[in-house]
C-alpha positions as YAML, in Angstrom:
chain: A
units: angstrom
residues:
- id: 1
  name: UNK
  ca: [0.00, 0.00, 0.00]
- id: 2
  name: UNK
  ca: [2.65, 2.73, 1.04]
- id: 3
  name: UNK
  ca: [4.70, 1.88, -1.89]
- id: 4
  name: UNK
  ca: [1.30, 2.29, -4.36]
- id: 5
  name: UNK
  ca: [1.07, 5.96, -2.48]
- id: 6
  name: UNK
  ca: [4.67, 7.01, -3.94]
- id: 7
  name: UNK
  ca: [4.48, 9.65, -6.28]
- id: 8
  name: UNK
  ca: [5.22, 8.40, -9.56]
- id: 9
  name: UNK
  ca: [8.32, 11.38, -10.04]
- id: 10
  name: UNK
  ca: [10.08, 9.08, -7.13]
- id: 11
  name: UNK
  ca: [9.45, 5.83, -9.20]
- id: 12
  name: UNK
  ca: [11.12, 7.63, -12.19]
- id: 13
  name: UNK
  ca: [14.28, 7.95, -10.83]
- id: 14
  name: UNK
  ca: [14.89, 4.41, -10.14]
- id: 15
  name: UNK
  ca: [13.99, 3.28, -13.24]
- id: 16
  name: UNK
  ca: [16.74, 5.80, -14.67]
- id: 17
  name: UNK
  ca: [19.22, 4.74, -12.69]
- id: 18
  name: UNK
  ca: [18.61, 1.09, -13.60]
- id: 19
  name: UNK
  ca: [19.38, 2.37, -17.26]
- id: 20
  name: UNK
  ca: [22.68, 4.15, -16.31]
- id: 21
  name: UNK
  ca: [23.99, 1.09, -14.47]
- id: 22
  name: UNK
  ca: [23.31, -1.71, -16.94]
- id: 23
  name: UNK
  ca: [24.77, 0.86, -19.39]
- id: 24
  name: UNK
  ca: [28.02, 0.64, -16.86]
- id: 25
  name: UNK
  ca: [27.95, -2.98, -16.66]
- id: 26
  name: UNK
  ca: [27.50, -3.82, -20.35]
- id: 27
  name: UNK
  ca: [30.84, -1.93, -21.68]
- id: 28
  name: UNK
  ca: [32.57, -2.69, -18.30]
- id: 29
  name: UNK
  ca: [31.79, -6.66, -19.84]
- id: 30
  name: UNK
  ca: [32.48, -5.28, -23.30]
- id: 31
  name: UNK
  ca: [36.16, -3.79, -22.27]
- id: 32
  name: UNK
  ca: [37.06, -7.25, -19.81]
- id: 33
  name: UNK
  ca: [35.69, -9.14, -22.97]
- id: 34
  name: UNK
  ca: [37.82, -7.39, -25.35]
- id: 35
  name: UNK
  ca: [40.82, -7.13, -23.31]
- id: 36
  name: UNK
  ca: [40.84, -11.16, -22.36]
- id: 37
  name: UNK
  ca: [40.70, -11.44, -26.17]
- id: 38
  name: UNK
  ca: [43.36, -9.47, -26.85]
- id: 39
  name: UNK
  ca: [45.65, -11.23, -24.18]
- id: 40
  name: UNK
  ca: [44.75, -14.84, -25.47]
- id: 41
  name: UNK
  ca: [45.41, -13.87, -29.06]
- id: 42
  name: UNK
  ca: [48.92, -12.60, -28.20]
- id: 43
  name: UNK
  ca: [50.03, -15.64, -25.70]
- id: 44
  name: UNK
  ca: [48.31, -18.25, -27.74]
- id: 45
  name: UNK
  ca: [50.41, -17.17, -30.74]
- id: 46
  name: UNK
  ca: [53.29, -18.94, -28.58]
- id: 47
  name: UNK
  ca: [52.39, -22.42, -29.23]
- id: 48
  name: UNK
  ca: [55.68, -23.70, -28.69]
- id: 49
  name: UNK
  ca: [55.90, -22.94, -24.80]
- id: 50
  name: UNK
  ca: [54.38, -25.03, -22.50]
- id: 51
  name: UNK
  ca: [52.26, -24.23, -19.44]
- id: 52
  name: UNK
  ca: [52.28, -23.71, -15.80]
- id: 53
  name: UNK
  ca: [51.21, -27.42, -14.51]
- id: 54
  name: UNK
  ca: [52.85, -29.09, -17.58]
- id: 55
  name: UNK
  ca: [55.64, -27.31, -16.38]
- id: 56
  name: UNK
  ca: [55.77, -28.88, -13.22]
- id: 57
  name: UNK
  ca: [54.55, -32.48, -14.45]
- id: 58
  name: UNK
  ca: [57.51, -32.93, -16.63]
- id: 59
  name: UNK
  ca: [59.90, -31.85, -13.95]
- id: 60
  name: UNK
  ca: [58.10, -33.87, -11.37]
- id: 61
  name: UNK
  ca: [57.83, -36.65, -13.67]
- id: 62
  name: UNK
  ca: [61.77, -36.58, -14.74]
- id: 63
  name: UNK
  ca: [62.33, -36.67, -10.57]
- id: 64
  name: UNK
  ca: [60.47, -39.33, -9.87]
- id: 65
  name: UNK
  ca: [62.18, -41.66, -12.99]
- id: 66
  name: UNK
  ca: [65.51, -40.90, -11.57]
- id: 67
  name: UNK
  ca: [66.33, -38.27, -14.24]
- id: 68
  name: UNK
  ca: [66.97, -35.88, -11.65]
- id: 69
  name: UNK
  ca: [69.00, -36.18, -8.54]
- id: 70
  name: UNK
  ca: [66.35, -36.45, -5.53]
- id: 71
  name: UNK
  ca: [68.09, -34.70, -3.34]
- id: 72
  name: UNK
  ca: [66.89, -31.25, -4.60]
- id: 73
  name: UNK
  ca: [63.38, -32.38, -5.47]
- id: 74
  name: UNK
  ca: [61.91, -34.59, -3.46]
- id: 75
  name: UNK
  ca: [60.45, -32.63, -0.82]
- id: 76
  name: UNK
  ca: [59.81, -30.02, -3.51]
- id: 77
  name: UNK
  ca: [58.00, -32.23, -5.75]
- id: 78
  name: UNK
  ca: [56.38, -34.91, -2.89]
- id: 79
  name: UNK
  ca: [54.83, -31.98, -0.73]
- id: 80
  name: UNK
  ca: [53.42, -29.43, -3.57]
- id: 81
  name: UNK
  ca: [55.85, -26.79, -2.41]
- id: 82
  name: UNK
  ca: [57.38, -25.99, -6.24]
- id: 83
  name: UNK
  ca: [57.78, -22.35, -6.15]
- id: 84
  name: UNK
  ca: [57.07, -20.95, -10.08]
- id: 85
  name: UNK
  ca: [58.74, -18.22, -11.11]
- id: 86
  name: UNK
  ca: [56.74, -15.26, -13.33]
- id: 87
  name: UNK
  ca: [55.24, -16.11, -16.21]
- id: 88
  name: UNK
  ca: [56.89, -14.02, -18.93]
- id: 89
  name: UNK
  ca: [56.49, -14.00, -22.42]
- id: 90
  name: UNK
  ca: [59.45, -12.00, -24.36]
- id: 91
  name: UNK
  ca: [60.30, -11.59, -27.59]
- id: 92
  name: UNK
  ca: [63.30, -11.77, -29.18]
- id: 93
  name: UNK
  ca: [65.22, -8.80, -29.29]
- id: 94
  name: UNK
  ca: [68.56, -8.21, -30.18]
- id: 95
  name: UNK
  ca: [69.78, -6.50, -26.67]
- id: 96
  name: UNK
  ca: [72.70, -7.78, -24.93]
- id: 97
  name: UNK
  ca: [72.51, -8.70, -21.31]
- id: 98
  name: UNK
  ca: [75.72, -8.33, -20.31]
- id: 99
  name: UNK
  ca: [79.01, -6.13, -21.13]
- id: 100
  name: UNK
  ca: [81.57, -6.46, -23.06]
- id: 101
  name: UNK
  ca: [83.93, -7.37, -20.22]
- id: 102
  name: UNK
  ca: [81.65, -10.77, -20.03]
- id: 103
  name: UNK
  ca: [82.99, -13.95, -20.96]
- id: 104
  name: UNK
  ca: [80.29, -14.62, -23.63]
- id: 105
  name: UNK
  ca: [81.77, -17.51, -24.54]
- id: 106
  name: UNK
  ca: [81.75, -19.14, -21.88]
- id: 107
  name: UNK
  ca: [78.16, -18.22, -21.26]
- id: 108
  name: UNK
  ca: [77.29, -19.30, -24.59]
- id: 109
  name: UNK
  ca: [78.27, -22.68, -23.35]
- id: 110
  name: UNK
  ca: [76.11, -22.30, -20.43]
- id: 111
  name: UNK
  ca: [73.33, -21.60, -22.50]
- id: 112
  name: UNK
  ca: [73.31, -23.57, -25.41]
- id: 113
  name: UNK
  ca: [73.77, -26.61, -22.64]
- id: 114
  name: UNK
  ca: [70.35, -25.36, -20.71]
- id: 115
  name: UNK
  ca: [68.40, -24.62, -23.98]
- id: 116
  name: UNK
  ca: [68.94, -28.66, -24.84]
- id: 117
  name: UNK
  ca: [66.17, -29.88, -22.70]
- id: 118
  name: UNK
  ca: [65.83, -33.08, -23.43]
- id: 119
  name: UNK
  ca: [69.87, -33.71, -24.18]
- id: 120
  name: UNK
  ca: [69.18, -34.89, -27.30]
- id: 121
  name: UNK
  ca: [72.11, -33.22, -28.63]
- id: 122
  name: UNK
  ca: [70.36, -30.76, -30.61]
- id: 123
  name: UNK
  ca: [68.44, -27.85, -30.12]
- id: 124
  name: UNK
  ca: [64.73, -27.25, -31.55]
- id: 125
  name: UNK
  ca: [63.07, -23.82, -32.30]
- id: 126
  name: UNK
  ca: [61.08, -24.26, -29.73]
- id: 127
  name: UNK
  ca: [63.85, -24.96, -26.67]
- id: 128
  name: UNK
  ca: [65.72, -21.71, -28.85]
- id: 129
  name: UNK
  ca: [62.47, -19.70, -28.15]
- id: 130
  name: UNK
  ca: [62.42, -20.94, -25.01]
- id: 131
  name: UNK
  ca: [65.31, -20.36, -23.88]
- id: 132
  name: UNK
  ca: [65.61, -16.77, -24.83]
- id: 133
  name: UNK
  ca: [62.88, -15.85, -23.69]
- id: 134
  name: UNK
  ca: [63.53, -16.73, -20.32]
- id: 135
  name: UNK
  ca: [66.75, -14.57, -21.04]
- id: 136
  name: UNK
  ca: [65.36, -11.61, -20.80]
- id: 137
  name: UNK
  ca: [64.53, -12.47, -16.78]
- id: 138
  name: UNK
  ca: [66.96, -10.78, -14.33]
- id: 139
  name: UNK
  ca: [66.08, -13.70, -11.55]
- id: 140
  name: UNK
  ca: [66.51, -16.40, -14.22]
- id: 141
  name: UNK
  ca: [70.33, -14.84, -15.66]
- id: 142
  name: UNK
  ca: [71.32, -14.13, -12.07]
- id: 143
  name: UNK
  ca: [70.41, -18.11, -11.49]
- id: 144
  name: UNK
  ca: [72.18, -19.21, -14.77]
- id: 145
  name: UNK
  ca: [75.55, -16.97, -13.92]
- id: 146
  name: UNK
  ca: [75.79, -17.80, -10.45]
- id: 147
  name: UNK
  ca: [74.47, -21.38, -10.63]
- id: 148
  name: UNK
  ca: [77.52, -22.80, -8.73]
- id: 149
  name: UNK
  ca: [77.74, -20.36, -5.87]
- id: 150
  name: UNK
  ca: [75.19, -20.73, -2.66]
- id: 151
  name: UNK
  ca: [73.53, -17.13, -3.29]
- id: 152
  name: UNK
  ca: [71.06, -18.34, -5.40]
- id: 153
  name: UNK
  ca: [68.13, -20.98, -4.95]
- id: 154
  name: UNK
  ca: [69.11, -24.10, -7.26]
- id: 155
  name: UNK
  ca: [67.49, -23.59, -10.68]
- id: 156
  name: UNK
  ca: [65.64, -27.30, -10.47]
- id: 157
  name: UNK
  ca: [64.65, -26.50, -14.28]
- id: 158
  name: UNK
  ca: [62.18, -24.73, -17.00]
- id: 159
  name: UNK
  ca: [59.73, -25.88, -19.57]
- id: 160
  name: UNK
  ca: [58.43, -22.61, -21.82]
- id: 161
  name: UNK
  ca: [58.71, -19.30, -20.35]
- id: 162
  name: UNK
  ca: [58.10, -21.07, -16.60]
- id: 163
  name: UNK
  ca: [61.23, -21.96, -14.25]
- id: 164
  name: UNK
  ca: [61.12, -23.58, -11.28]
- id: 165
  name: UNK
  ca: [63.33, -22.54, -8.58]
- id: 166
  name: UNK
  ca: [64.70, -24.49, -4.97]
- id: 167
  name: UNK
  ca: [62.00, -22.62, -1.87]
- id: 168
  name: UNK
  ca: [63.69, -21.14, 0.09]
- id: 169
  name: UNK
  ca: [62.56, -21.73, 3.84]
- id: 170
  name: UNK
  ca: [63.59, -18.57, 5.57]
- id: 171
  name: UNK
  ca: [62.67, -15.16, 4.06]
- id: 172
  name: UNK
  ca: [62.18, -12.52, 4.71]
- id: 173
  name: UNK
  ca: [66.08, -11.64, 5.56]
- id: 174
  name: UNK
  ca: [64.48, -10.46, 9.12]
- id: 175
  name: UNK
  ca: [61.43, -9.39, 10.53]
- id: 176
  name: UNK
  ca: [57.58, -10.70, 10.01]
- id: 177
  name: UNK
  ca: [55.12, -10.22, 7.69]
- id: 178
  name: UNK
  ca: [51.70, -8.93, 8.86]
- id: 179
  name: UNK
  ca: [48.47, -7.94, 6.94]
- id: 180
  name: UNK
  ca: [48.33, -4.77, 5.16]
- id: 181
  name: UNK
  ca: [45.20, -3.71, 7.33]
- id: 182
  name: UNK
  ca: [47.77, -3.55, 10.57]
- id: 183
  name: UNK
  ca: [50.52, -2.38, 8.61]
- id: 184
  name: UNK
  ca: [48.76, 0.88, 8.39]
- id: 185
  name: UNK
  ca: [48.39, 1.49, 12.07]
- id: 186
  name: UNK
  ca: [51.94, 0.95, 12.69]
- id: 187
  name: UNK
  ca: [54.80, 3.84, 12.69]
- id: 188
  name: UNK
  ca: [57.67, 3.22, 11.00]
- id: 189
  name: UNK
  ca: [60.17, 3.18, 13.64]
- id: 190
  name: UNK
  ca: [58.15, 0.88, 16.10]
- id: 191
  name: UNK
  ca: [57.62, -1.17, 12.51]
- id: 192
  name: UNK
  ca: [61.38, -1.22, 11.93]
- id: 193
  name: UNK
  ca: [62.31, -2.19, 15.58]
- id: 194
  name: UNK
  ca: [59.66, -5.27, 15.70]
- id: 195
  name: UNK
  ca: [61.48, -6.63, 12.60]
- id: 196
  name: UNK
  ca: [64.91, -6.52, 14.48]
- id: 197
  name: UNK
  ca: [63.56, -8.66, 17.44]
- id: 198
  name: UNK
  ca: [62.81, -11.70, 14.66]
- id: 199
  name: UNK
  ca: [66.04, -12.35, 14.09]
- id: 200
  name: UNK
  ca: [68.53, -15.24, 14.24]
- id: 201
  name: UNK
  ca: [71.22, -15.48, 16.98]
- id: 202
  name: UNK
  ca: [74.41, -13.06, 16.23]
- id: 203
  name: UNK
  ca: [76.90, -15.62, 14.90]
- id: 204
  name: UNK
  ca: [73.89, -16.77, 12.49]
- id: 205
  name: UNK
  ca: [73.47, -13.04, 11.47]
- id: 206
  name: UNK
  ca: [76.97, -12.90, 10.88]
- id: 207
  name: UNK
  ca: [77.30, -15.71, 8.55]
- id: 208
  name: UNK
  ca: [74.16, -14.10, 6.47]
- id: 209
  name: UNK
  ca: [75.94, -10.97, 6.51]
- id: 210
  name: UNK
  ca: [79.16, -12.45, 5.01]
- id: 211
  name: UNK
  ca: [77.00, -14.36, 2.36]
- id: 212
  name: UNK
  ca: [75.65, -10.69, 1.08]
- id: 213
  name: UNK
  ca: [79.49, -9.12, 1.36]
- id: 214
  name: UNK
  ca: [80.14, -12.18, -1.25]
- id: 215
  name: UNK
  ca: [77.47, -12.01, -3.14]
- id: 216
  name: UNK
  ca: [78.31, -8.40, -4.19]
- id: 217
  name: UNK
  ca: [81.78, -9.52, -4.29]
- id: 218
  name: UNK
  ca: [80.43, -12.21, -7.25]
- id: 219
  name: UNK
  ca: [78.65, -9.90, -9.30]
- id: 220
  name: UNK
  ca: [81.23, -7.07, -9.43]
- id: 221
  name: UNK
  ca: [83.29, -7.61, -12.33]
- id: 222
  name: UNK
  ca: [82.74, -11.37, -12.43]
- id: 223
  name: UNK
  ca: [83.22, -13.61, -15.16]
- id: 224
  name: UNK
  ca: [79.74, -12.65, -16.78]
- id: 225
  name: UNK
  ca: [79.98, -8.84, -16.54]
- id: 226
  name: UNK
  ca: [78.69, -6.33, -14.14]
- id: 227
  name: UNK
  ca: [75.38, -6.58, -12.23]
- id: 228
  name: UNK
  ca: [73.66, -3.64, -9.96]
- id: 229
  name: UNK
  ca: [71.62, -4.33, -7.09]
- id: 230
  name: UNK
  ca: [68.78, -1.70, -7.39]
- id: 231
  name: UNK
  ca: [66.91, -2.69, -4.23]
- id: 232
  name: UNK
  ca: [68.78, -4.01, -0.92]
- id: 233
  name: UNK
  ca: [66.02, -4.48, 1.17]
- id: 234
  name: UNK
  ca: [64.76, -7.47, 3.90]
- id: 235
  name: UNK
  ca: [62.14, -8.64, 1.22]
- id: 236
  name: UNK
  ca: [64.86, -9.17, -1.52]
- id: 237
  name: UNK
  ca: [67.05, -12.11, 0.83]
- id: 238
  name: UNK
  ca: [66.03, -15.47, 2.65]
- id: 239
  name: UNK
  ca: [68.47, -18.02, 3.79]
- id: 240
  name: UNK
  ca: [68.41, -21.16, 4.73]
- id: 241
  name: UNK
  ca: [68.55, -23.94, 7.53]
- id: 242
  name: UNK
  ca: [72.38, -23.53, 7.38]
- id: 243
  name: UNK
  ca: [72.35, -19.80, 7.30]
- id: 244
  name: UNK
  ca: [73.47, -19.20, 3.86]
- id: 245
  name: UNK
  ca: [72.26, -16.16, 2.27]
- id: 246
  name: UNK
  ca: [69.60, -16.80, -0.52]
- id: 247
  name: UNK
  ca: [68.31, -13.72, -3.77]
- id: 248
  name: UNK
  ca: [64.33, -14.18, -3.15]
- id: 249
  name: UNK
  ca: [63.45, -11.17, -5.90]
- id: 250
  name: UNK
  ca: [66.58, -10.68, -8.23]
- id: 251
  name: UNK
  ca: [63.99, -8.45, -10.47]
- id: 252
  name: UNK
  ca: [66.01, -5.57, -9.52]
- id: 253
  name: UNK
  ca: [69.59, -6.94, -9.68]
- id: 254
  name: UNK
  ca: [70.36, -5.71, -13.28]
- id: 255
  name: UNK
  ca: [72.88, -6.30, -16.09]
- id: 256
  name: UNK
  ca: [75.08, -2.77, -15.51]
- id: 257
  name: UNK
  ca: [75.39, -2.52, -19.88]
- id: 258
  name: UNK
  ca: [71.30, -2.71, -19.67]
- id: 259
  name: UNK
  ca: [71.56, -0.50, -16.90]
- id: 260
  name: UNK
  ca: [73.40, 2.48, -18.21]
- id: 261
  name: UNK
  ca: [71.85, 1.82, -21.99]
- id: 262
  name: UNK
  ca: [68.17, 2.40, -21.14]
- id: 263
  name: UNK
  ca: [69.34, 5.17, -17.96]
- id: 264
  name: UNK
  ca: [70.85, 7.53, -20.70]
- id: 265
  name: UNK
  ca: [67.98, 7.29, -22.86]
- id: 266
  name: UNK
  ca: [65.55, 8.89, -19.46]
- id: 267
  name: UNK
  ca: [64.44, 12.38, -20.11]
- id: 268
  name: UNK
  ca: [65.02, 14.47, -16.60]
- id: 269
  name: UNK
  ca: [64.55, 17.70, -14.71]
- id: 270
  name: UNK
  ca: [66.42, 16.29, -11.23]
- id: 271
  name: UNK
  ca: [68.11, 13.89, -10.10]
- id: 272
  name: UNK
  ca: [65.26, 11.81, -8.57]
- id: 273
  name: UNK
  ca: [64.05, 11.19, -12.35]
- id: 274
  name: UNK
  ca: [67.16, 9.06, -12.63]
- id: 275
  name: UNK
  ca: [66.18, 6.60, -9.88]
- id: 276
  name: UNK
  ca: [65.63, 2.35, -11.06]
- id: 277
  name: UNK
  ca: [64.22, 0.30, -8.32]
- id: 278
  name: UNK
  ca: [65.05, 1.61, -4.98]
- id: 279
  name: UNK
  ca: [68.49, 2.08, -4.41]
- id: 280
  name: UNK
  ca: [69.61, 2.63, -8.46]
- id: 281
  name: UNK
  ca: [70.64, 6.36, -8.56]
- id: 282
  name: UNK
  ca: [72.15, 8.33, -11.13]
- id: 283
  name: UNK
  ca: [72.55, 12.18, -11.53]
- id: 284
  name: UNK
  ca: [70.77, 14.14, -13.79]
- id: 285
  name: UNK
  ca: [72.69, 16.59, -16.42]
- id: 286
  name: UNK
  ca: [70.71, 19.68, -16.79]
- id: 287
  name: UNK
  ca: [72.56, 21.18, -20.23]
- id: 288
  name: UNK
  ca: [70.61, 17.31, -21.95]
- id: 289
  name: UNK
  ca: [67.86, 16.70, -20.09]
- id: 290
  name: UNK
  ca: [69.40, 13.47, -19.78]
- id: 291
  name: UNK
  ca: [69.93, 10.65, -16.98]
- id: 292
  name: UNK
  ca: [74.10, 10.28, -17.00]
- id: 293
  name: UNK
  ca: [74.96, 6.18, -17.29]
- id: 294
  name: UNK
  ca: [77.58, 6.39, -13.44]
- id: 295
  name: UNK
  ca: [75.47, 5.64, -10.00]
- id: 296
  name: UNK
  ca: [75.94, 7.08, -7.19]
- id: 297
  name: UNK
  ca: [76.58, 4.23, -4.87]
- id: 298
  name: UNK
  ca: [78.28, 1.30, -5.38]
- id: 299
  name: UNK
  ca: [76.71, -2.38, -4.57]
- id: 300
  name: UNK
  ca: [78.88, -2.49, -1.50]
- id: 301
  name: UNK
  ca: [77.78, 0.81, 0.22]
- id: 302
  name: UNK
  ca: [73.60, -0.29, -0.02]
- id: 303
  name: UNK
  ca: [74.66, -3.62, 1.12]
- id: 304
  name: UNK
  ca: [76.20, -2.02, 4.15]
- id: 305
  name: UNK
  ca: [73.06, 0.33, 4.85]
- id: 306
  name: UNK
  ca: [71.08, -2.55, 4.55]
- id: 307
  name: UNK
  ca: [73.35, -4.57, 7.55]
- id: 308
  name: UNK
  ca: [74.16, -1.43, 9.23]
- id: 309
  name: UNK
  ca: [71.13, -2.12, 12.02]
- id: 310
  name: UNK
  ca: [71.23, -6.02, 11.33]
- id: 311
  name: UNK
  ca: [74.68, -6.68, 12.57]
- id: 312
  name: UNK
  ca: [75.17, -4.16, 14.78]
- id: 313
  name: UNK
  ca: [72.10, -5.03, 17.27]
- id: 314
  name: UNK
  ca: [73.58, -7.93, 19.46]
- id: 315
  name: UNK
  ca: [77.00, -7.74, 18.68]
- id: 316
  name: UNK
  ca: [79.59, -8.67, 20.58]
- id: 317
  name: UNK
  ca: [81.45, -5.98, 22.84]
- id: 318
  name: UNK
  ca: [85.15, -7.05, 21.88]
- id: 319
  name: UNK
  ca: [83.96, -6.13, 18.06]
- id: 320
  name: UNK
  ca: [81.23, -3.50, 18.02]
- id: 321
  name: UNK
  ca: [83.17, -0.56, 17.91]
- id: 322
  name: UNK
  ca: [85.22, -1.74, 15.01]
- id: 323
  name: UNK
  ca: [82.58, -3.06, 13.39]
- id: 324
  name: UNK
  ca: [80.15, 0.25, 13.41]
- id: 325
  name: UNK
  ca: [83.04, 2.01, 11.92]
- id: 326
  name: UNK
  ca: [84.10, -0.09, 9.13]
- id: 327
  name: UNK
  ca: [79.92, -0.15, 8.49]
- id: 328
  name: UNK
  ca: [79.95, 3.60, 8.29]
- id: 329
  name: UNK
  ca: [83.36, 3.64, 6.26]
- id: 330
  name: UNK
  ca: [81.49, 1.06, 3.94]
- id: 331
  name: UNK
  ca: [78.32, 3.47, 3.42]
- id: 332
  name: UNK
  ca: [80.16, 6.58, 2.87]
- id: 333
  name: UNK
  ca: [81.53, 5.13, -0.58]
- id: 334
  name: UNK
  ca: [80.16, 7.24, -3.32]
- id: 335
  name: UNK
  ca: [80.46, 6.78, -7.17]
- id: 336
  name: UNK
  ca: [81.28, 3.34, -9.00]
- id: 337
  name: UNK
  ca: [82.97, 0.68, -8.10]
- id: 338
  name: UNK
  ca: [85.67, 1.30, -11.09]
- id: 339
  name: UNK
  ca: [86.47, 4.70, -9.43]
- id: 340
  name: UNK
  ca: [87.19, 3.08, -6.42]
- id: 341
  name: UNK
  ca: [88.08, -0.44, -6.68]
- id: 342
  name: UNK
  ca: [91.35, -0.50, -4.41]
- id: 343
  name: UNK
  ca: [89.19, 1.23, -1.45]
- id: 344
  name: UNK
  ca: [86.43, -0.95, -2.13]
- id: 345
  name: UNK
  ca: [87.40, -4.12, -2.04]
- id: 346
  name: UNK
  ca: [89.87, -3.10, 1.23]
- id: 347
  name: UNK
  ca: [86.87, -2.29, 2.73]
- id: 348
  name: UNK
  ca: [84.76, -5.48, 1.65]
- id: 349
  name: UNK
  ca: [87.63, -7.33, 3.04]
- id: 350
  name: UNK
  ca: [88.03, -6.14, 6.14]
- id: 351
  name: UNK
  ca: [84.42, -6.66, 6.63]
- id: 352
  name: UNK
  ca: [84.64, -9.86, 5.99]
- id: 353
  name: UNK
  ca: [87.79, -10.76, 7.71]
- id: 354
  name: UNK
  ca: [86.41, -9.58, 11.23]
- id: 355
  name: UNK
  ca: [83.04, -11.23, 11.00]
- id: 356
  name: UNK
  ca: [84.74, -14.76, 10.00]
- id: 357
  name: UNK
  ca: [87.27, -13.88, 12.88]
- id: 358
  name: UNK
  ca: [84.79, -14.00, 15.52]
- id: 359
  name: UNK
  ca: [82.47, -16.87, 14.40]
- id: 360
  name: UNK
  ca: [84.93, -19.13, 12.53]
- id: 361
  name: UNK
  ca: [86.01, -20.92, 15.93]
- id: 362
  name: UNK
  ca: [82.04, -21.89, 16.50]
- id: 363
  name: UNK
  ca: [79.81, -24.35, 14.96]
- id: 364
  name: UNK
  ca: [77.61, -21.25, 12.86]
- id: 365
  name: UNK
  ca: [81.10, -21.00, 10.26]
...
């Protein structure tokens, strides 16, 4: 009855608004429609590249015939816990990835011996396409050029433009991850000092800490060319049961030739346009307009901000002192490396040598 006594102006606007939202909703479906096409005509063109689950079937299934060693898949492939890396698909471009201070042939070898899948001696157009495309991933390089040192998780293997990588148990480097909802509510420095109590004992942290002083020891100058780490942060390192220091996001540990090449081509009005990831800063010159190629830290100063409150909370007495000051000596460095290589890799040194002083006489070395 009540609704029968509404004038009818009132049931008008209803009615209209009915209109405007199925108008909403059909080319909201029209543009998700569209764009779904769009995406399936350009990744089914890659017929050659296999899927996420087939993927893991054929490494799971190579496992469990003996065709690769159990020892890193077993758990991996008995108790679901495969981590996939991003699904990328690249075209072939004609970019290098490294500098010409890289010892491409040797790489080539390295290659060429991953792109033969199935070590039939020869390699298809698809394991070619394959292959390069997973190339042109940062994490999946970083893998291939320092696949015998501990830094990275074991690359257990690829099928298409998927890779599957060893988990890594322990990540982030320290503190815990909470919900984005409490995140909000809590300040920074309380935020920063909760991460610092969920740590691991002192001589643990020290042995992380000299796993990060080597990494950036292995990718300066090594024999596959220069890399930059553009974000030293907790989230980018795990480790595991034995304390060795694991890459969990090499996105943002770049080729330095890539680097500098697409940097010099970034238009600029300060030097904050010249910033790549978080820690990747170059200067900006005014007279161009142009991002210059030099940054303006080297690997081994972020690393050192990064371990500056790490390693110094708990530390010993007998080495605190000495150890805050060589930090601070180590985060002062400014410009390249190549300016500064002597004076860099004194400091990395020392570093090194007084943390495996006072832990190599305990179990944690």
């Amino acid at each position: 009855i009540y609704l029968f006594s509404v004038p009818n102006k009132l049931l008008a606007k209803p009615a209209r608004f009915s209109y405007l939202h199925m108008k909403y909703l059909f080319f909201s479906w029209l543009a998700v429609f569209v764009g779904s096409w769009i995406v399936y005509v350009e990744y089914s063109s890659y017929t050659e590249l296999c899927r996420g689950h087939e993927c893991k079937n054929s490494i799971c299934d190579k496992y469990r015939k003996g065709v690769i060693d159990g020892s890193a898949c077993s758990s991996l492939c008995d108790k679901d816990t495969l981590y996939l890396g991003k699904c990328f698909t690249a075209k072939p471009n004609s970019q290098a990835k490294v500098g010409d201070q890289a010892n491409l042939a040797e790489l080539a070898i390295q290659v060429l011996s991953i792109a033969d899948a199935n070590k039939d001696g020869h390699i298809s157009l698809p394991e070619a396409r394959s292959t390069w495309a997973l190339l042109q991933l940062n994490e999946f390089l970083l893998a291939l050029v320092l696949q015998d040192r501990e830094h990275m998780p074991k690359l257990l293997g690829f099928c298409g433009d998927l890779y599957v990588m060893e988990k890594v148990p322990h990540s982030p480097l320290y503190g815990i991850r909470l919900p984005w909802i409490i995140e909000l509510w809590i300040p920074t420095g309380l935020r920063r000092s909760m991460d610092l109590w969920f740590t691991p004992s002192w001589p643990h942290k020290a042995k992380i800490s000299i796993g990060l002083l080597e990494l950036v020891e292995d990718i300066f100058h090594g024999p596959f060319g220069s890399f930059l780490m553009c974000d030293v942060s907790a989230n980018t390192f795990g480790y595991n049961d034995r304390h060795d220091l694991k890459v969990m996001d090499a996105q943002y540990i770049v080729p330095e030739a890539i680097f500098q090449e697409n940097i010099r081509q970034q238009r600029c009005d300060v030097d904050e346009d010249c910033l790549y990831g978080m820690d990747c800063l170059t200067s900006c010159d005014l007279t161009k307009h142009r991002c210059t190629p030099e940054v303006a830290r080297p690997n081994l100063a972020k690393a050192c901000e990064a371990l500056k409150h790490y390693i110094l909370r708990g530390a010993p007495s007998d080495v605190s002192d000495e150890l805050e000051k060589q930090l601070y000596a180590c985060i002062a460095l400014k410009g390249s490396a190549e300016q500064m290589e002597i004076e860099h890799s004194l400091i990395l040194n020392n570093l090194k040598t007084l943390l495996w002083k006072k832990i190599s006489h305990t179990k944690d070395s």
